[in-house]
N, C-alpha and C positions, 0 to 999 in steps of 0.2 A: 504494500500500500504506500509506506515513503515513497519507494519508488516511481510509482505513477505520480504523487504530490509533485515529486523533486522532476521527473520530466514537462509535467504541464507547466510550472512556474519555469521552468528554462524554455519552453514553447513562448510563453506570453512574455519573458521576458526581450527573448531575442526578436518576436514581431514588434516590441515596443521601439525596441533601439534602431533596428532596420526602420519603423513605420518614420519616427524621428528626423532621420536624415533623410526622406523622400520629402519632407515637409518645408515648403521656403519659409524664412526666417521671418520678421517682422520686420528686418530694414529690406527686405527684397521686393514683401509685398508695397510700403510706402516710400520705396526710394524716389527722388525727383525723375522725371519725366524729360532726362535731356534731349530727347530728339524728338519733341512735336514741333509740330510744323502749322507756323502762325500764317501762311502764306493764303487760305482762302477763309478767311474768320472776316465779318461784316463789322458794322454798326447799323444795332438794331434796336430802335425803339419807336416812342412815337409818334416821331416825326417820319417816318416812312412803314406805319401799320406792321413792325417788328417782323417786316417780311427782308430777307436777304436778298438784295436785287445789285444788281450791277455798280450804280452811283454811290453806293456806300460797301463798298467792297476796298477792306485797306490795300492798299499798296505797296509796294516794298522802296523806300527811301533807301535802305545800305542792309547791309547782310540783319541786322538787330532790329530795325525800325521800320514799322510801317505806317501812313497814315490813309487819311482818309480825309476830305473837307466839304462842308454842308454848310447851308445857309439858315441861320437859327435868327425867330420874332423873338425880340426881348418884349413880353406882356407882363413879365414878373411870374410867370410859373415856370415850374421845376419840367424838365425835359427828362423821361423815364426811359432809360435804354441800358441796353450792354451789348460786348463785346461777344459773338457766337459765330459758331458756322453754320452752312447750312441745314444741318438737320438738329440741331443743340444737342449734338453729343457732353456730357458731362464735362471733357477734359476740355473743351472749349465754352464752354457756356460759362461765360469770365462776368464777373461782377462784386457784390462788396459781400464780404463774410454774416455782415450783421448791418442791419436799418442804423447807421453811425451817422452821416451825415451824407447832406451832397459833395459834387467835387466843385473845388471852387478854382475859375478860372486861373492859369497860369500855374499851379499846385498839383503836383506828381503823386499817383496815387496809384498805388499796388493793388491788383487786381486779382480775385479768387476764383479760379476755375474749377468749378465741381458744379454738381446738378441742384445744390440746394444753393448757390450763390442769389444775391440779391439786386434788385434793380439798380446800377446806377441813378444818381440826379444830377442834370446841372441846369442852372438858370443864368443866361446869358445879361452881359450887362447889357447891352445895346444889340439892335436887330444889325448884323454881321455874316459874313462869312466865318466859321471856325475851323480850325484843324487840331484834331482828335489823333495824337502819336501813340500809337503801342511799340513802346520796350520792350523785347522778350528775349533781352541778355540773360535773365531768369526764366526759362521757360516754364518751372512750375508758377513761380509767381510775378508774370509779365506787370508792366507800371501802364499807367495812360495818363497822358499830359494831356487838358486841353485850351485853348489859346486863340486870339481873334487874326485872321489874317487882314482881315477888312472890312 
């Protein structure tokens, strides 16, 4: 009877140790994300019914930066958009972690790409042309700057 005790606990042990290292760690499963590719992510809110269409398709300014530039009415309300691709895959559907605040022009702000991310806001001072930059020197946590061209 040991016997069998002493082979089953050496069965269940050695399936433990083997099951173990089949298993990815916890920095594998949430390591950053260094090879996404910011190249067809929109601006989407709005001001264009948070459809991905052509005009608001960033652009690529240098290997890091893309933009994108729209013409925004200053009425005094808040402009509700983000940062997505076409279909809002999770890892794109970029926005702010938590209802913190809007972004306020000319101020750099770190953007969260997951599926629970939240609307950006921005409220323009004056009716303008703006341009909206995505940083994505951090591809897990890209920046957006935005700023009046005219």
């Amino acid at each position: 009877m040991f016997r069998r005790i002493l082979s089953k606990s050496s069965v269940i042990a050695a399936v433990l140790v083997l099951s173990g290292c089949a298993v990815p760690s916890a920095s594998d499963i949430f390591s950053p994300q260094s090879n996404k590719d910011y190249s067809n992510v929109y601006l989407r809110g709005v001001f264009n019914w948070w459809e991905a269409t052509e005009p608001f398709k960033f652009t690529p300014v240098d290997q890091h930066t893309f933009a994108v530039e729209i013409e925004l009415i200053a009425d005094g309300q808040p402009y509700d958009f983000k940062v997505a691709d076409e279909n809002w895959l999770p890892e794109y559907n970029c926005g702010l972690p938590d209802a913190s605040s809007s972004i306020e022009e000319n101020d750099e702000v770190e953007l969260y790409c997951y599926s629970d991310s939240l609307n950006l806001q921005f409220v323009p001072s004056e009716t303008a042309t703006y341009r909206f930059e995505l940083d994505t020197r951090n591809p897990q946590y890209p920046s957006l700057l935005v700023f009046k061209v005219s």
